[in-house]
C-alpha positions as CSV (number, residue, x, y, z in Angstrom):
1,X,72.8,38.6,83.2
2,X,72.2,37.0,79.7
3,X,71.4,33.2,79.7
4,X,72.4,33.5,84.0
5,X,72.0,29.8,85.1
6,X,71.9,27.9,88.5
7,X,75.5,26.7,87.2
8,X,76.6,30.9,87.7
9,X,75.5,31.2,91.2
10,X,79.4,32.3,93.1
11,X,80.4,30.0,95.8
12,X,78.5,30.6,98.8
13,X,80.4,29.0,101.4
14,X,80.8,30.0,104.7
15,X,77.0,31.7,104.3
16,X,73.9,30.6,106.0
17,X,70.9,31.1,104.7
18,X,67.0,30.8,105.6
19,X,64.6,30.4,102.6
20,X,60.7,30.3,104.4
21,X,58.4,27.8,102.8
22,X,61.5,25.7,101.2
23,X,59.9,22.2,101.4
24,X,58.7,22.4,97.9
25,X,58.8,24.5,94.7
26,X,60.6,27.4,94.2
27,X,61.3,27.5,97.7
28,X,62.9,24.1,97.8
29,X,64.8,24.2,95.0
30,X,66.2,28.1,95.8
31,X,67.6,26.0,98.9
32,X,68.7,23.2,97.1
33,X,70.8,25.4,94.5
34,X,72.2,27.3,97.7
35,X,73.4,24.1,99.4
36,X,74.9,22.9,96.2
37,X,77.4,26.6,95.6
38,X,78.4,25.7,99.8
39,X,76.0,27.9,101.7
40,X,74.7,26.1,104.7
41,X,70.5,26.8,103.9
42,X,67.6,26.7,107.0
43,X,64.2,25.7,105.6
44,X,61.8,27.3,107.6
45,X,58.3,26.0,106.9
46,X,55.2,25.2,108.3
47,X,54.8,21.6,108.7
48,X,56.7,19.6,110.3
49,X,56.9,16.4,108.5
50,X,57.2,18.0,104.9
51,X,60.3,20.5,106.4
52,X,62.4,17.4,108.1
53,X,61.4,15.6,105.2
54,X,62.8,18.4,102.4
55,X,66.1,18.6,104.7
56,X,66.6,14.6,104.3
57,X,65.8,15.2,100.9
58,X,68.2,18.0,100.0
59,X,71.1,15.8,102.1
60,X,70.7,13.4,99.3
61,X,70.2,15.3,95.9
62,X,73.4,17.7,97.7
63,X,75.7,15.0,99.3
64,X,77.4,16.8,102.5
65,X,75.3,20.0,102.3
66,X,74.4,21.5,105.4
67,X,70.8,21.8,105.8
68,X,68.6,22.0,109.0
69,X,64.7,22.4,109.5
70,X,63.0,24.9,111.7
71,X,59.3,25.2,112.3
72,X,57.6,28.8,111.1
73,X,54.3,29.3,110.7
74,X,53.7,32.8,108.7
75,X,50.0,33.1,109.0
76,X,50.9,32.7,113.2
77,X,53.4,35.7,115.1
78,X,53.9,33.8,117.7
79,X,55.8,31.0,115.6
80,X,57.6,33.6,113.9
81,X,58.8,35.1,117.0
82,X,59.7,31.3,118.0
83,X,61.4,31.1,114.8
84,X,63.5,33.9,115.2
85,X,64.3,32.8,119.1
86,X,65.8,29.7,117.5
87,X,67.5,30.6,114.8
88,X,69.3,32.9,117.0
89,X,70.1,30.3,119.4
90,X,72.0,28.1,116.7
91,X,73.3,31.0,114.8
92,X,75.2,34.1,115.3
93,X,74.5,36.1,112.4
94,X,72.7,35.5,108.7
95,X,74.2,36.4,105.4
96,X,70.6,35.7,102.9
97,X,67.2,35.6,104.1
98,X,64.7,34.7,101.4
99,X,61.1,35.5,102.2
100,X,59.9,32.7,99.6
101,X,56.8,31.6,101.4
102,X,53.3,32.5,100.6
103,X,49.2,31.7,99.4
104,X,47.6,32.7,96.3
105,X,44.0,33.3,95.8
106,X,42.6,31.8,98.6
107,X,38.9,31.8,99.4
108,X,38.6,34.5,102.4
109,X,40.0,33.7,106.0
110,X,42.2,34.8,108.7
111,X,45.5,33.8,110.3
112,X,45.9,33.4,114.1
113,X,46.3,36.8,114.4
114,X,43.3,38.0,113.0
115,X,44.5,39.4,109.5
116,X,43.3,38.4,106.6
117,X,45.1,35.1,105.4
118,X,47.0,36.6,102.0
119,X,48.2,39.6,103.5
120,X,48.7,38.5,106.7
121,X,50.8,35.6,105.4
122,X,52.0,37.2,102.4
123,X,53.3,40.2,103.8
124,X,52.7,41.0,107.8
125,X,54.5,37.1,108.7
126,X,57.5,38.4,106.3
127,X,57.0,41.9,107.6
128,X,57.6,40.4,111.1
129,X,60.0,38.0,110.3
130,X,62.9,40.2,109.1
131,X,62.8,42.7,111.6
132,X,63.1,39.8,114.3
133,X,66.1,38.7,112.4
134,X,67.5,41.8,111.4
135,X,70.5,42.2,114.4
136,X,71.8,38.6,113.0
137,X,71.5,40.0,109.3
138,X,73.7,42.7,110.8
139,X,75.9,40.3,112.1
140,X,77.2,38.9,108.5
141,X,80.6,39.8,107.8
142,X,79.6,41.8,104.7
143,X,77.0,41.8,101.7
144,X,73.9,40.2,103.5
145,X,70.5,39.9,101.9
146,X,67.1,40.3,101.8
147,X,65.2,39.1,98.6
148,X,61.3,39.0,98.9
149,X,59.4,37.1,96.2
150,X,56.5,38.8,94.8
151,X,54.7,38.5,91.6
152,X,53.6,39.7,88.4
153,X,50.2,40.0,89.7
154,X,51.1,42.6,92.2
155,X,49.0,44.6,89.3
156,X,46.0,43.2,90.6
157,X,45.5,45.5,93.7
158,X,47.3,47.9,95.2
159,X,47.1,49.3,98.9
160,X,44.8,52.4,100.2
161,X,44.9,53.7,103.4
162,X,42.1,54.6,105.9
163,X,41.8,55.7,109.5
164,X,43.4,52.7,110.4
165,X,46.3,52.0,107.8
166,X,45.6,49.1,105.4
167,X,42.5,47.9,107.6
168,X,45.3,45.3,109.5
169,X,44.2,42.9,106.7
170,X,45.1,44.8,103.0
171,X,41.7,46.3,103.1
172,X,39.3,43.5,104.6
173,X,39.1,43.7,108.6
174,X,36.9,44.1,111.2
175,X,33.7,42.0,111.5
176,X,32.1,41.1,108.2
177,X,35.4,41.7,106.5
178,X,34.6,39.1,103.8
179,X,31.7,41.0,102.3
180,X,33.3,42.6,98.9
181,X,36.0,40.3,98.8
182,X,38.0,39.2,96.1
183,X,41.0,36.5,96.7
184,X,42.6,37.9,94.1
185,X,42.6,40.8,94.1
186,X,44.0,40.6,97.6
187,X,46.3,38.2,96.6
188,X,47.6,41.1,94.2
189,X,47.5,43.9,97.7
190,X,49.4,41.0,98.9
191,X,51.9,41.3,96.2
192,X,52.1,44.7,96.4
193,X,52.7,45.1,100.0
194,X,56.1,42.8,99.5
195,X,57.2,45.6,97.3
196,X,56.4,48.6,99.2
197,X,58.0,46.6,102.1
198,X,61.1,46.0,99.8
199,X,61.2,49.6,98.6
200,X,61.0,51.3,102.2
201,X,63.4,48.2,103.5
202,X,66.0,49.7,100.8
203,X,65.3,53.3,100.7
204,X,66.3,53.1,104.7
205,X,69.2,50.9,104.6
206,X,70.5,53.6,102.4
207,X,69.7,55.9,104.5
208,X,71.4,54.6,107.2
209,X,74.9,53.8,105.3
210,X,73.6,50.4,105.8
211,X,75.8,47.4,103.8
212,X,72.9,44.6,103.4
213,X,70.8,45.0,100.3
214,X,67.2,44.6,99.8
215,X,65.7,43.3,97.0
216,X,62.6,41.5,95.1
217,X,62.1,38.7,92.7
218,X,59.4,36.9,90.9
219,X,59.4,33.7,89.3
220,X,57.1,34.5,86.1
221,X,54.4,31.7,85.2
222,X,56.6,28.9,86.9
223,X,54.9,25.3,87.2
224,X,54.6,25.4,91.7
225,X,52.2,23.6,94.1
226,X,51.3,27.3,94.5
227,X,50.1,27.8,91.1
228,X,48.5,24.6,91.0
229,X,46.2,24.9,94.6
230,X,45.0,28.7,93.2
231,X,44.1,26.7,89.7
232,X,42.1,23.7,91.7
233,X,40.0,26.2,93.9
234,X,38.5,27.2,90.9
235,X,37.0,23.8,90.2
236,X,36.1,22.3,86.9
237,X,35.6,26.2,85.3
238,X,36.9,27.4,82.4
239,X,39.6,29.3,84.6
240,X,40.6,26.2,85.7
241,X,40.8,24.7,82.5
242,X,42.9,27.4,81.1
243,X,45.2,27.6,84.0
244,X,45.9,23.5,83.0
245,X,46.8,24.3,79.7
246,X,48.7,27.2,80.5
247,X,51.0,24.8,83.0
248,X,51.3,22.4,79.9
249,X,52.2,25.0,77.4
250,X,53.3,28.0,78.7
251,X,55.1,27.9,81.6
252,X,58.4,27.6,82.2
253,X,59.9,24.5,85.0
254,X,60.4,25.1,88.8
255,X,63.8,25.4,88.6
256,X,63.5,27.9,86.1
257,X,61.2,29.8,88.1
258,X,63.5,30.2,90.8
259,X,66.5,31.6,88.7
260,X,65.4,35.0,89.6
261,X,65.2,34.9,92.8
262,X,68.9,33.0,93.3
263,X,70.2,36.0,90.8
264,X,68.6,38.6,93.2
265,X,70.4,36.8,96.0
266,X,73.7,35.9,94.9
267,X,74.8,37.7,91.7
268,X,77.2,40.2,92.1
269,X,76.1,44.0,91.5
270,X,72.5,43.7,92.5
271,X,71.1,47.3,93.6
272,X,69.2,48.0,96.5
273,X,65.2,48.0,95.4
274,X,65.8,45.9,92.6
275,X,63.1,43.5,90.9
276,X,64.1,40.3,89.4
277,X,62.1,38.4,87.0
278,X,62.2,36.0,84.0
279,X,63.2,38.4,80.8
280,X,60.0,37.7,78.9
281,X,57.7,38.8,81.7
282,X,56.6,35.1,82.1
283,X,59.6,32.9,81.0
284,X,63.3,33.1,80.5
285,X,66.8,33.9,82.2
286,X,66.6,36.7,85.1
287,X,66.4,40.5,84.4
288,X,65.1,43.3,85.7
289,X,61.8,43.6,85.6
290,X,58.9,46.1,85.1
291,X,57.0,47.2,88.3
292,X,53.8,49.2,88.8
293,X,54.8,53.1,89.9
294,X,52.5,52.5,93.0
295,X,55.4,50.0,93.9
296,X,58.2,52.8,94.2
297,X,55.6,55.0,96.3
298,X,57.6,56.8,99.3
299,X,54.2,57.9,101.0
300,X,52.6,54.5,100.8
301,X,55.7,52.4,102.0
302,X,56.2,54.8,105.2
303,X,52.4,54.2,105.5
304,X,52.4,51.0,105.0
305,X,55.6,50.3,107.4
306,X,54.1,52.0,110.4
307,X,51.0,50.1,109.9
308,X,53.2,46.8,109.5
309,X,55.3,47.9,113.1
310,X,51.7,48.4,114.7
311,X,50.0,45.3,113.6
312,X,52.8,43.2,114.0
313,X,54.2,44.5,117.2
314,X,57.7,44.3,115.4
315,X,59.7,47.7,115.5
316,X,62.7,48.4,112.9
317,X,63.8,51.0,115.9
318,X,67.0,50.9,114.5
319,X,65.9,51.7,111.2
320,X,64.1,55.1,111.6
321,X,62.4,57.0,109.2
């Protein structure tokens, strides 16, 4: 793991993989580094016009990958259930999916669902996602994936549980949910669900004999057009100011950001639960990396997955308990 570059990733060929939100950033370039080692990569994103235009893109930085666009929409079940529909139509099985795509710190909303944007994007659209795609994960001939980014800032909120499981939104539902809320704080719930999600995820693919691995990653403080749209909602503050300099100074390029989460999806040995980050905390080559305990809570990840199946309408039925 020492010094593990892009340049270490094994040959992927004969793989397929879908990375969500891979039209720019981390997402684009965990595609774009995927491509390059053989795999054939689907960039499942949100619009359009950006996603056809990353594909053409990629074709040209990667001459003769295989790449292909689909339409998803995270913050909208109904596309993800499209998505799945036809992926499965073009596909037989999947050997890596990537659940790259997500918001930070955004001012309160909801998706099309009615969940509040961060988790309901975040996690819930992810949540979704990979039990829709789960038979073709199945499928792979051997050693398939999950990796789920998350973040540092999972320490910013973690989930409680009342009558109704995490309110269907991390905490903020029902009429006049936006009264005591804090975007980032729910951006850390947010954070925190993907690693519940990936704890439970593992803990019952173990259970189950099961031979496709679950794991998370974050990039550290990584220069991203996620970064940067948290950082210009806060306006001409000192936050924001900060947050500039920080960019300039501190952190570490794209393509560095994404080394942990191509190490957590390709390098050989990776254990089931494990979290990926930069070796610094913030910056550096991948390692494991330190998680809050509420993270590796059995009680709060069954909670949070039957909430998840409810909410969603997705059921793991071949996953049980």
């Amino acid at each position: 793991m020492p010094g593990w570059k892009a340049v270490n990733i094994p040959a992927q060929s004969g793989r397929t993989a879908v990375v969500t939100g891979a039209n720019s950033g981390i997402g684009y370039v965990t595609a774009r580094e995927l491509a390059r080692r053989g795999a054939s990569v689907v960039l499942a994103c949100r619009s359009a016009a950006r996603g056809r235009a990353a594909a053409v893109r990629l074709r040209a930085e990667v001459p003769g990958a295989e790449a292909e666009f689909i339409p998803l929409d995270l913050a909208d079940l109904s596309s993800v259930r499209e998505f799945a529909t036809a992926y499965g139509r073009r596909h037989a099985s999947l050997d890596l999916l990537v659940n790259n795509a997500g918001v930070m710190a955004l001012p309160y909303g909801r998706t099309a669902d009615g969940f509040e944007t961060q988790f309901g994007v975040n996690h819930l659209g992810h949540f979704a996602l990979t039990g829709l795609l789960l038979p073709r994960l199945r499928a792979a001939a051997a050693g398939a994936r999950i990796v789920t980014v998350s973040s540092g800032f999972h320490v910013l909120g973690r989930i409680t549980f009342g009558e109704d499981g995490p309110a269907a939104t991390g905490g903020y539902g029902g009429p006049g949910g936006e009264h005591g809320y804090r975007r980032w704080a729910a951006y850390g719930r947010s954070k925190t669900a993907n690693l519940l999600f990936t704890h439970e995820l593992a803990r019952r693919f173990t259970a189950v004999g099961s031979t496709i691995t679950a794991a998370a990653a974050h990039p550290g403080y990584a220069s991203s057009n996620l970064h940067a749209g948290a950082a210009a909602l806060e306006g001409r503050t000192l936050v924001s100011r900060l947050a500039a300099l920080g960019d300039a100074v501190v952190a570490q390029p794209t393509a560095s950001g994404a080394l942990p989460t191509l190490y957590a999806a390709t390098a050989p040995g990776v254990r089931q639960d494990a979290f990926i980050g930069p070796r610094l905390g913030w910056r550096g080559a991948p390692a494991p990396s330190w998680r809050a305990g509420w993270t590796l809570d059995d009680t709060a990840g069954e909670r949070l997955w039957a909430a998840s199946e409810k909410l969603t309408g997705v059921s793991y039925a071949s996953l049980p308990r």
